[in-house]
C-alpha positions as CSV (number, residue, x, y, z in Angstrom):
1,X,0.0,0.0,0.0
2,X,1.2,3.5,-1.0
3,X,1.8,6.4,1.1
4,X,1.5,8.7,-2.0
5,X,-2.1,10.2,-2.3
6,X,-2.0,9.8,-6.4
7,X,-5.7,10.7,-7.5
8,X,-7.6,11.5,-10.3
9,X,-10.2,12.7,-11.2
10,X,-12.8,12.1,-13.7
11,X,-15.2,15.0,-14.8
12,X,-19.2,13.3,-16.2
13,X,-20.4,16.5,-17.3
14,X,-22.2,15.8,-20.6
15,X,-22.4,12.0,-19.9
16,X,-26.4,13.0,-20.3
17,X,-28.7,15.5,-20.4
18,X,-28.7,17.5,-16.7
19,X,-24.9,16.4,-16.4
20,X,-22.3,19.3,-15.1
21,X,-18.8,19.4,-13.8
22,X,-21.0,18.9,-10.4
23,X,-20.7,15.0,-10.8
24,X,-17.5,13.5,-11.2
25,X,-15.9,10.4,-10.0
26,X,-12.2,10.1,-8.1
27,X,-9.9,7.3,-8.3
28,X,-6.2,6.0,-7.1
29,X,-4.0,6.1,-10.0
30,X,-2.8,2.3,-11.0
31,X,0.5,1.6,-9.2
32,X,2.9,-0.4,-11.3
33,X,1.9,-3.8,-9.7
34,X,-1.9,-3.2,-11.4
35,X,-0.3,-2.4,-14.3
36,X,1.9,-5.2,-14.6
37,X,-1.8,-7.2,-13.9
38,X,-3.1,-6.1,-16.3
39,X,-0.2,-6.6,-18.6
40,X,-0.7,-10.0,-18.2
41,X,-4.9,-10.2,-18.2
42,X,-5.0,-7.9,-21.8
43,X,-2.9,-11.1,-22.9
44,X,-6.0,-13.1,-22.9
45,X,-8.4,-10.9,-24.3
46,X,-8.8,-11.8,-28.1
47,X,-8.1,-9.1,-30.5
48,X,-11.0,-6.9,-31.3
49,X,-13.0,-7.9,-28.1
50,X,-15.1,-4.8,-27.1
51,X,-16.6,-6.6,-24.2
52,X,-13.5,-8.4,-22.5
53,X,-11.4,-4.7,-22.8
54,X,-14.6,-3.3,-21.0
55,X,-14.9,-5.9,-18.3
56,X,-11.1,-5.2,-17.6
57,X,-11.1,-0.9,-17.6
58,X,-14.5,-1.9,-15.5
59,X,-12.6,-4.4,-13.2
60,X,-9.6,-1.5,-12.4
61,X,-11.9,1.2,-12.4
62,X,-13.7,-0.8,-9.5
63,X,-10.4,-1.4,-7.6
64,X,-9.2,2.0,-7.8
65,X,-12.8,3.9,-6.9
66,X,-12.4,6.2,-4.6
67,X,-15.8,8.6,-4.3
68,X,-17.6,11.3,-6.6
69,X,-20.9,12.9,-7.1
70,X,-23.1,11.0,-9.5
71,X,-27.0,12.3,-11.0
72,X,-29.6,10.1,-9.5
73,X,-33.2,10.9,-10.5
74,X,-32.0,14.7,-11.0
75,X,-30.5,15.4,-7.2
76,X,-26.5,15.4,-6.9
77,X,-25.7,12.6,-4.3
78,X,-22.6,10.4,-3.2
79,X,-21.6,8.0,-5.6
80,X,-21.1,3.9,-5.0
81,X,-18.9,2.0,-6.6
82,X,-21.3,0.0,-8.3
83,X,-22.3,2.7,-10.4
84,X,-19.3,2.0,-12.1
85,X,-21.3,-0.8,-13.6
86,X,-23.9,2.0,-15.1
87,X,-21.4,3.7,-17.1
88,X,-21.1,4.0,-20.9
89,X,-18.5,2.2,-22.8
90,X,-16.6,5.6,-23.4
91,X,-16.7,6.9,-20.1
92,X,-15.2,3.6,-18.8
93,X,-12.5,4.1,-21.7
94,X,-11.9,7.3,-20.0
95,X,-11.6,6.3,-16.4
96,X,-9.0,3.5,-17.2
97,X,-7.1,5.8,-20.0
98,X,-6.9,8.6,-16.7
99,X,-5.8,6.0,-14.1
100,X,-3.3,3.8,-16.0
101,X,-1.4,6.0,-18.5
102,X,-1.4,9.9,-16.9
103,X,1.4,12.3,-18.2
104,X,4.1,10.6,-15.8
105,X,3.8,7.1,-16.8
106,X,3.8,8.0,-20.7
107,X,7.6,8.1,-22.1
108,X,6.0,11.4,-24.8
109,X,4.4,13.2,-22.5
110,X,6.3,16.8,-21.9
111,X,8.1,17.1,-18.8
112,X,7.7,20.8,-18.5
């Protein structure tokens, strides 16, 4: 377990109609044992596989949830992490694309 406090943070305004920079969902950052993980569970995901990629940025966004505001029948209120399992296909691409690969753990990224 880390000492560092390495969060993101993942905006849903837009996600729907009513949805503002209000509701948003916080996560720990994948530490290089995750990633290693899921190194070697991508390995048995087959090609073009929509679903199994899913499952997997699903599966770490799960581990890594942290808290957020989510819209619930049009009031702001706490998110769970099983409203993970609610979330579009792109948003989930989002989540895992912020906590696996942010500007320090990609070799192009500036330094500056």
């Amino acid at each position: 377990m880390s000492r560092l406090s390495l969060t993101t943070r993942v905006s849903l305004a837009n996600a729907a109609e009513g949805w503002t920079d209000d509701q948003f969902l916080n996560f720990k950052v994948m530490d290089s044992d995750q990633s290693m993980d899921y190194s070697d569970e991508v390995k048995n995901v087959k090609g073009e596989d929509g679903r199994g990629y899913l499952e997997l940025f699903k599966k770490y966004a799960k581990e890594n949830f942290v808290d957020g505001k989510v819209l619930v029948d049009g009031k702001t209120v706490e998110a769970e992490i099983d409203d993970v399992d609610d979330l579009p296909a792109a948003i989930l691409t989002d989540i895992f694309y912020a906590i696996s690969r942010s500007k320090f753990s990609d070799p192009k990224a500036s330094t500056k």
